[in-house]
C-alpha positions as a Markdown table, in Angstrom:
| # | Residue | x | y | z |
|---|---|---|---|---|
| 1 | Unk | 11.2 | -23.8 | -82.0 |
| 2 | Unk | 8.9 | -20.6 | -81.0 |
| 3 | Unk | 10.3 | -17.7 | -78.7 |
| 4 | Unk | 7.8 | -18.5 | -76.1 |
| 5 | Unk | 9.1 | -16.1 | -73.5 |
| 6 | Unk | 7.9 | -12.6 | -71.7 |
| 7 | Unk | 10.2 | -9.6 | -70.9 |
| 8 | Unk | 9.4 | -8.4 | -67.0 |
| 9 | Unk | 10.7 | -5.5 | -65.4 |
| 10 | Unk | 11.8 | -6.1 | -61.5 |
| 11 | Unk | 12.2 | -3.3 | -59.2 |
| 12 | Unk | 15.1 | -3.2 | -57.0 |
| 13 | Unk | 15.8 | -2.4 | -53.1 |
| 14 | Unk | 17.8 | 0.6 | -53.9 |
| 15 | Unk | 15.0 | 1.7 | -57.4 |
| 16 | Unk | 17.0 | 0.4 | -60.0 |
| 17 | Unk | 14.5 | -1.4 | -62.8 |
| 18 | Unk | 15.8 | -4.2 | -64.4 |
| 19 | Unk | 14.6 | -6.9 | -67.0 |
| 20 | Unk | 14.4 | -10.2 | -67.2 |
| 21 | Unk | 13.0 | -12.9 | -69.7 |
| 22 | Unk | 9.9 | -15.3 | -68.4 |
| 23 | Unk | 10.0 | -18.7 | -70.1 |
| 24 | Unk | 6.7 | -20.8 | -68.8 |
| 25 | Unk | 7.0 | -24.0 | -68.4 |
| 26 | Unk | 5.4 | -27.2 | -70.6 |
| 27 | Unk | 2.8 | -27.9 | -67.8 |
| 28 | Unk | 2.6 | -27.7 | -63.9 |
| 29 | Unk | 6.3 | -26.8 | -63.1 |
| 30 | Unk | 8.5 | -29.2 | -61.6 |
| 31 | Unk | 11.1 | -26.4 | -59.9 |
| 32 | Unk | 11.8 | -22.7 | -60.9 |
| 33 | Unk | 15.3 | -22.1 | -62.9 |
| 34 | Unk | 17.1 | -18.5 | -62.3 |
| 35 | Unk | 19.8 | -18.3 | -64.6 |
| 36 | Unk | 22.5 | -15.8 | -64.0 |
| 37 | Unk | 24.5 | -14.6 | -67.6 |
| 38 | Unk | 28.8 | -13.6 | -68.1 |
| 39 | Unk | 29.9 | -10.0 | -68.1 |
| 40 | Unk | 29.4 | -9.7 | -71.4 |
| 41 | Unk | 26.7 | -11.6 | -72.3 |
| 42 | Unk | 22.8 | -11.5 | -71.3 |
| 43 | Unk | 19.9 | -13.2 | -71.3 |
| 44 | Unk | 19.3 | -13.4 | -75.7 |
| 45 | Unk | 22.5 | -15.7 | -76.0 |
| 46 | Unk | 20.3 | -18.2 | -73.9 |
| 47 | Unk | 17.2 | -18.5 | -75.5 |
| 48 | Unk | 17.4 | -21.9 | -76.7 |
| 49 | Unk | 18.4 | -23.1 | -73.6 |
| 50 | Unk | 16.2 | -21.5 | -72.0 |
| 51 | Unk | 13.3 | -23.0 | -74.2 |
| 52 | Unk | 14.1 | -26.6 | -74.2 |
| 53 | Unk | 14.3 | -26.2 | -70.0 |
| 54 | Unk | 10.8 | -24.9 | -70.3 |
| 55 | Unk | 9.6 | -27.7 | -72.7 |
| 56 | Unk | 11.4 | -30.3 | -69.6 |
| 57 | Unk | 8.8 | -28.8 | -67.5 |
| 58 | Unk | 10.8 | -26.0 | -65.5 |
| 59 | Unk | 9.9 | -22.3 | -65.1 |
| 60 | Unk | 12.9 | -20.7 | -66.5 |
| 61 | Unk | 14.0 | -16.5 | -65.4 |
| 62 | Unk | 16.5 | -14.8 | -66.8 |
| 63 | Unk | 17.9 | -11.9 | -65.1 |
| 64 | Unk | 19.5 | -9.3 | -67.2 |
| 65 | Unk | 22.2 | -7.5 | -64.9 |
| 66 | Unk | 22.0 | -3.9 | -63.9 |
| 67 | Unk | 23.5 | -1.8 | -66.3 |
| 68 | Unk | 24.1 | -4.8 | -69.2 |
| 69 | Unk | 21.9 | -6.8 | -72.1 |
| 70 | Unk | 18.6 | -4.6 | -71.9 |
| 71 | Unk | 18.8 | -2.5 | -69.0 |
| 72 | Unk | 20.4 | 1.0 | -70.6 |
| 73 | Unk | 20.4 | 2.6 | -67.5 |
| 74 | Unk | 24.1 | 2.7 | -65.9 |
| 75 | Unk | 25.2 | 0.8 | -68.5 |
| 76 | Unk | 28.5 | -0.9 | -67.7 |
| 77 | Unk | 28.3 | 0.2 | -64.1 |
| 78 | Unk | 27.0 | -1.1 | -60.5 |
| 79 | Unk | 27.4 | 0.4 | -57.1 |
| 80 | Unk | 29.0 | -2.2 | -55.7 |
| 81 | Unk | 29.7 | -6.3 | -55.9 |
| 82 | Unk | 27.4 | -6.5 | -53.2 |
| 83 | Unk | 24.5 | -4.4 | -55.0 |
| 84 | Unk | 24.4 | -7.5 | -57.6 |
| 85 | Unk | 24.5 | -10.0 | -55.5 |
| 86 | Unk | 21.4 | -8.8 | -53.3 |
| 87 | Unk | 20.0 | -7.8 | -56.6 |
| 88 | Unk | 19.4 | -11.6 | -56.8 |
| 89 | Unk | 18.6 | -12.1 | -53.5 |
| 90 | Unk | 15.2 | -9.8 | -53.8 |
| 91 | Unk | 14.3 | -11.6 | -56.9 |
| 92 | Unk | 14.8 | -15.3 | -55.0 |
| 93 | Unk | 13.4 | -14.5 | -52.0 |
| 94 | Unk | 10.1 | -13.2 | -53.8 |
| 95 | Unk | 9.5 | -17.2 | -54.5 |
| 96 | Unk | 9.6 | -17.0 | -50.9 |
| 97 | Unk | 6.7 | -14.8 | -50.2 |
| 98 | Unk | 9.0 | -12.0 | -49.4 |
| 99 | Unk | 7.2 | -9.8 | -51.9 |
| 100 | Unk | 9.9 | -7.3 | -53.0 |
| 101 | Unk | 7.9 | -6.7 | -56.3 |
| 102 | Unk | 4.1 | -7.4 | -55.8 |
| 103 | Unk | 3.1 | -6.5 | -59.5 |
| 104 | Unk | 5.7 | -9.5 | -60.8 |
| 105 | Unk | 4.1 | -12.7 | -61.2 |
| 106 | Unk | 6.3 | -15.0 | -59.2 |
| 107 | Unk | 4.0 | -18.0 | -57.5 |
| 108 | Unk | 4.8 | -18.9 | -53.9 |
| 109 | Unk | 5.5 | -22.2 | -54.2 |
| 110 | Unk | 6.9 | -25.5 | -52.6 |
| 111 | Unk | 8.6 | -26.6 | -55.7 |
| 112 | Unk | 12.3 | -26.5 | -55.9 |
| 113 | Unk | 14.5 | -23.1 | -56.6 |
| 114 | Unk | 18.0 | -24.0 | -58.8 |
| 115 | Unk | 20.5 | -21.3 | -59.8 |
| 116 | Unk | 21.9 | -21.5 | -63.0 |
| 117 | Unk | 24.9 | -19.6 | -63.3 |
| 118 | Unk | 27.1 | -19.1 | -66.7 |
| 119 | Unk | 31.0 | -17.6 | -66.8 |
| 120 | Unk | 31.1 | -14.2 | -64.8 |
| 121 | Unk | 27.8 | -14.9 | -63.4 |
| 122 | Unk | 29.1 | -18.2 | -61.6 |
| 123 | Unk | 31.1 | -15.9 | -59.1 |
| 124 | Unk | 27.8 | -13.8 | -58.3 |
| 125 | Unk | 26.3 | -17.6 | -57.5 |
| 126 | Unk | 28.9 | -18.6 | -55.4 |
| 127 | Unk | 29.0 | -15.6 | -53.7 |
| 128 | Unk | 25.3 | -15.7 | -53.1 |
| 129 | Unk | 25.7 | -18.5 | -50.8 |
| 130 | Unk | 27.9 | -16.6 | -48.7 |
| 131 | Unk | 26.2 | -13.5 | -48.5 |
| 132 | Unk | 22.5 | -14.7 | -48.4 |
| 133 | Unk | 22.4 | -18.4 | -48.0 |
| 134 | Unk | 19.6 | -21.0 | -47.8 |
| 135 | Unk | 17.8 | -19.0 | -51.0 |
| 136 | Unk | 18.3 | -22.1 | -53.5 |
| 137 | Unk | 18.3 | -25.6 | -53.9 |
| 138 | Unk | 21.3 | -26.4 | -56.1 |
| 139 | Unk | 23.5 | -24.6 | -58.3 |
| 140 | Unk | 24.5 | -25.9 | -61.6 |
| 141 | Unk | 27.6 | -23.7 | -63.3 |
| 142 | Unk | 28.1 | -23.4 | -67.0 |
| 143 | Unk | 32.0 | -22.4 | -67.6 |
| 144 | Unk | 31.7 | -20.3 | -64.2 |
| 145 | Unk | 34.2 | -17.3 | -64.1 |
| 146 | Unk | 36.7 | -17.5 | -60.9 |
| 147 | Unk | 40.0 | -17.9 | -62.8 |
| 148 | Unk | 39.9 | -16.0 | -65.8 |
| 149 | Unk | 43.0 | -16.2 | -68.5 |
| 150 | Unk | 42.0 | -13.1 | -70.7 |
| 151 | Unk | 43.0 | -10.3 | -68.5 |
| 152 | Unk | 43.3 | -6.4 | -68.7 |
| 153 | Unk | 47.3 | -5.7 | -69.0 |
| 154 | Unk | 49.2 | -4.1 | -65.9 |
| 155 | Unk | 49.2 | -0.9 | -67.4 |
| 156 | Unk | 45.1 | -0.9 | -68.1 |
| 157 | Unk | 44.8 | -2.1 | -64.6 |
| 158 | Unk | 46.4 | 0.8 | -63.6 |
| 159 | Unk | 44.7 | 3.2 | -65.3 |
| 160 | Unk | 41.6 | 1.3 | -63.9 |
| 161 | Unk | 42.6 | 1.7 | -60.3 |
| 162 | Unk | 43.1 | 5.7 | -60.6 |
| 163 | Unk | 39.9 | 6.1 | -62.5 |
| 164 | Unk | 38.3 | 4.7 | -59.3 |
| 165 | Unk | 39.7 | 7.0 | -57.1 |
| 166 | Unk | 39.1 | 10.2 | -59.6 |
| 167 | Unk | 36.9 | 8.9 | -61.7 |
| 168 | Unk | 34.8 | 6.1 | -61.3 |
| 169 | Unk | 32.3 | 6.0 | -64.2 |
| 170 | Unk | 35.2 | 6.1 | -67.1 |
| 171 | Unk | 34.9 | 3.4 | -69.1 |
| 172 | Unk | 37.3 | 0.5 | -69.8 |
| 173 | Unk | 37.1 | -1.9 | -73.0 |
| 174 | Unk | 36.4 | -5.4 | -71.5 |
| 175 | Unk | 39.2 | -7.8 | -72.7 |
| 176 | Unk | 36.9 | -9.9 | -74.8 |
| 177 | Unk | 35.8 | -8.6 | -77.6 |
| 178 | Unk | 36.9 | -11.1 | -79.6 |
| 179 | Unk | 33.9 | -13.5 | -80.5 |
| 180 | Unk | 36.3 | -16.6 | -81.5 |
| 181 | Unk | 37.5 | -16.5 | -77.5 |
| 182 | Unk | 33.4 | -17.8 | -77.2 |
| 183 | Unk | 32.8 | -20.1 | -79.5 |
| 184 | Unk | 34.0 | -21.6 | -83.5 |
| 185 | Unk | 30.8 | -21.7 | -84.8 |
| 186 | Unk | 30.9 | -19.3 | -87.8 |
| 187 | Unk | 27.1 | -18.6 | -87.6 |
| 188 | Unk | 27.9 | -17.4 | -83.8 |
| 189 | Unk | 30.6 | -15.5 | -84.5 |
| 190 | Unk | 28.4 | -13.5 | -86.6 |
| 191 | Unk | 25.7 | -12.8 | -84.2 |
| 192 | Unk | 28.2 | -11.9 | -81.5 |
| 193 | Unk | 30.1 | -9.4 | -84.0 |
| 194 | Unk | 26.3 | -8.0 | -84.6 |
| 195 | Unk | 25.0 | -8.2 | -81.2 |
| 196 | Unk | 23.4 | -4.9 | -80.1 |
| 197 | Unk | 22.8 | -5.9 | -76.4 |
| 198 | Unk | 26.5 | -7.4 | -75.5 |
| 199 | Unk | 28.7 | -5.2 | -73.2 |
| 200 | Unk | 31.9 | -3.8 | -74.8 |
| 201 | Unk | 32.8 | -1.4 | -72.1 |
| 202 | Unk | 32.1 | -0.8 | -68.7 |
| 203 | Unk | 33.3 | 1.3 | -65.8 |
| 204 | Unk | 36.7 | 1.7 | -63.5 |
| 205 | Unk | 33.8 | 1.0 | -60.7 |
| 206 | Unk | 32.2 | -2.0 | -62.0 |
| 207 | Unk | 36.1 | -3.7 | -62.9 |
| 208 | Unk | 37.5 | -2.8 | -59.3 |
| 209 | Unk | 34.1 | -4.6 | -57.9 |
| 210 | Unk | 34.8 | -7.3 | -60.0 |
| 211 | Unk | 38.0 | -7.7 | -58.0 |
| 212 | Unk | 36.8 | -7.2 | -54.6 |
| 213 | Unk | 34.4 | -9.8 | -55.3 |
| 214 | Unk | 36.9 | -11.8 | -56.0 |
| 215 | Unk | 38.5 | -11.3 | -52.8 |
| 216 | Unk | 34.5 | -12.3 | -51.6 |
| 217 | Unk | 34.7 | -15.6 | -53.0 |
| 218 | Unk | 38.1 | -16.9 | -51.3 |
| 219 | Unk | 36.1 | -17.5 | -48.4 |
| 220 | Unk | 32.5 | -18.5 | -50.1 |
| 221 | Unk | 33.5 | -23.0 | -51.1 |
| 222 | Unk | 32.6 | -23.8 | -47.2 |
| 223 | Unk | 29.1 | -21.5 | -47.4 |
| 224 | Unk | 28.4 | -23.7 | -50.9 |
| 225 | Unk | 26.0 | -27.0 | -49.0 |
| 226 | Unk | 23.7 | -27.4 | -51.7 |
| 227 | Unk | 24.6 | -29.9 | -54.8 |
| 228 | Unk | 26.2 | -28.7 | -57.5 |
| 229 | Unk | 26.8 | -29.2 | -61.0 |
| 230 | Unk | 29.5 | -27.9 | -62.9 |
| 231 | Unk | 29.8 | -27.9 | -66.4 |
| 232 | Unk | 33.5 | -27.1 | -68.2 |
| 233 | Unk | 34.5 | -27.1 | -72.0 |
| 234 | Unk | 37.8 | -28.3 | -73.0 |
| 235 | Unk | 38.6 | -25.9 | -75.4 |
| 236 | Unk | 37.8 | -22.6 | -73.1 |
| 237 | Unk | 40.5 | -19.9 | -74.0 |
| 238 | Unk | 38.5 | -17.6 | -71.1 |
| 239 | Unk | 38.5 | -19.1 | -68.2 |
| 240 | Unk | 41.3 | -22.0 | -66.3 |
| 241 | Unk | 39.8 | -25.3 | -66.1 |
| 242 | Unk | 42.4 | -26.6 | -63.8 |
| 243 | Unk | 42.3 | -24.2 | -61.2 |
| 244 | Unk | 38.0 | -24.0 | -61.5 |
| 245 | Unk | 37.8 | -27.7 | -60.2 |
| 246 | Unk | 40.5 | -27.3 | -57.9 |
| 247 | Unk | 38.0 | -24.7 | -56.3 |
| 248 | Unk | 34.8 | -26.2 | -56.9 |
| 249 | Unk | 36.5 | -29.0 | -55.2 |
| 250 | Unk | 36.6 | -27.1 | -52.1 |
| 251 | Unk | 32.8 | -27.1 | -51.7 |
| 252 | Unk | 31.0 | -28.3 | -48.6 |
| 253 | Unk | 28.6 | -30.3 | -51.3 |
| 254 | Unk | 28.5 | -32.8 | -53.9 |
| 255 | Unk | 29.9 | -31.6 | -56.8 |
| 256 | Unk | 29.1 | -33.6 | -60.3 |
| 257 | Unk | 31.6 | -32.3 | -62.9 |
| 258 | Unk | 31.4 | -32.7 | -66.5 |
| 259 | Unk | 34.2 | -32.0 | -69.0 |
| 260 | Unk | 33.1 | -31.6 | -73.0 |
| 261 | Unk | 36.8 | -31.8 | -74.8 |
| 262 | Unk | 36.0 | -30.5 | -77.7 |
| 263 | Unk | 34.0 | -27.6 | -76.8 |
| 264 | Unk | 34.6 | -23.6 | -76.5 |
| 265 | Unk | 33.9 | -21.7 | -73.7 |
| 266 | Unk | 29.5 | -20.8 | -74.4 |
| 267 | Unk | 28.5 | -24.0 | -74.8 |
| 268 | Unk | 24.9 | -22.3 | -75.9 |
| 269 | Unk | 27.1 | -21.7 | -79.6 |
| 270 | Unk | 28.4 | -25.5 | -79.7 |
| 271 | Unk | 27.2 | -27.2 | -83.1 |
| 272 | Unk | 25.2 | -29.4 | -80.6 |
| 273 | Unk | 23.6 | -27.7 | -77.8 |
| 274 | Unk | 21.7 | -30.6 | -76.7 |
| 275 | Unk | 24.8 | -32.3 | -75.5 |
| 276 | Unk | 25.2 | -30.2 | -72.3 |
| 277 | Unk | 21.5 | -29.1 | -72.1 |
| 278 | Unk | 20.5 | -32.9 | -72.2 |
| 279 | Unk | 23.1 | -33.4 | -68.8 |
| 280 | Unk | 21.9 | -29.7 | -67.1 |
| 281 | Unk | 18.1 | -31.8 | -67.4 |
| 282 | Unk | 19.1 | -34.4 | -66.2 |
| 283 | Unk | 20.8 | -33.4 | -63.2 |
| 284 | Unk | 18.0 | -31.1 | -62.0 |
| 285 | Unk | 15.8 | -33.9 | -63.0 |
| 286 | Unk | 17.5 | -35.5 | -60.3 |
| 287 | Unk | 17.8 | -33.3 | -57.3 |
| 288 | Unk | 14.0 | -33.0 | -58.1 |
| 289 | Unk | 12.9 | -36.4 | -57.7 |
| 290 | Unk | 15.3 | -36.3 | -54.4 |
């Protein structure tokens, strides 16, 4: 399979460029697909994904977050929780007509607009309803990060919280650097020990946003009314399965949950791919033909 893709830049409300990856679609598109990556991660983990949605006939964008993957500029770092989240809000409403960034080629069009969120990026998603609602037509999260079980220790946290207050750009080791906490696939292992783009580090600010949106979300499940998929991996050391449905549960929508036993938390690095890429097709498949 080809890298069939294009790297765009998008300019922001506040100035800040950022990338993202353009994946045309097979065809006249059947819906636009936004996909939102972890805190670690970006959009080159997701490629083959990314690809095979665009071979279904979607038009696939993925954002790189401010400050991570291939935007060097503030690396690590971001203003504020809120800052992200109407980061993606200017991108979606540009499908809208609301022409934030004229020289991006982003059709107006009455075709469907999904959100696909993966690990940290889940809680921007959910968020997103809350804070700008009515931008999407369905969400479909891919290990989403609410409840995560690798956590800084009390005393880091602690040296987080004072770096805020004196000095907020220090940066903090994020606590998964480990690549066998992502996957058991030897040949990912590898590229995640290699990878150039994933963030190791980022600041005291970004890490106390990170729980203030937290606090956010408490309140988002009643703001979530469009359908949802969510997709969990049995074997996920990152995040807590249990207490992810019993929040996902909470949503004012349909919610279809599926649950692959054997599989580590990126299910992009599973020995078969296909498996949870075949499902993500088929349920946006779906809420297309609705």
């Amino acid at each position: 399979m080809t890298k069939d893709f294009f790297l765009e830049t998008y300019l922001a409300g506040d100035g800040y460029r950022w990338q993202l990856r353009r994946y045309p679609p097979a065809g006249t598109a059947r819906a636009h697909v936004v996909c939102l990556h972890g805190i670690q991660s970006h959009g080159g983990w997701y490629e083959y994904g990314c690809q095979r949605l665009a071979e279904a006939g979607f038009a696939v964008w993925f954002l790189d977050r401010r400050g991570s993957g291939l935007n060097q500029e503030a690396r690590g770092d971001a203003p504020s929780f809120r800052r992200l989240l109407d980061d993606v809000a200017e991108f979606l409403r540009d499908f809208q007509g609301v022409r934030t960034n004229p020289s991006l080629p982003i059709p107006r069009s009455p075709i469907p607009l999904f959100l696909v969120a993966i690990s940290w990026g889940g809680k921007l998603a959910v968020a997103l309803q809350r804070r700008h609602p009515g931008l999407v037509d369905g969400l479909a999260l891919l290990c989403p990060g609410f409840f995560p079980r690798v956590r800084p220790t009390p005393r880091q946290r602690l040296a987080v919280l004072w770096s805020r207050l004196t000095a907020p750009g220090r940066l903090f080791p994020l606590p998964l650097n480990d690549p066998e906490l992502f996957t058991a696939t030897p040949r990912w292992q590898r590229f995640l020990r290699d990878d150039p783009l994933a963030l190791h580090q980022a600041t005291a600010r970004f890490l106390v946003e990170s729980v203030r949106l937290d606090g956010y979300l408490r309140w988002a499940p009643r703001h979530v009314r469009v359908p949802v998929l969510l997709q969990l991996a049995g074997r996920d050391r990152i995040i807590d399965n249990a207490r992810t449905r019993a929040f996902v549960g909470r949503f004012a929508a349909a919610t279809e949950v599926i649950e692959y036993p054997e599989a580590h938390h990126t299910l992009e690095f599973e020995p078969d791919p296909d498996r949870h890429l075949g499902d993500l097709i088929r349920w946006l498949t779906g809420r297309v033909r609705e």
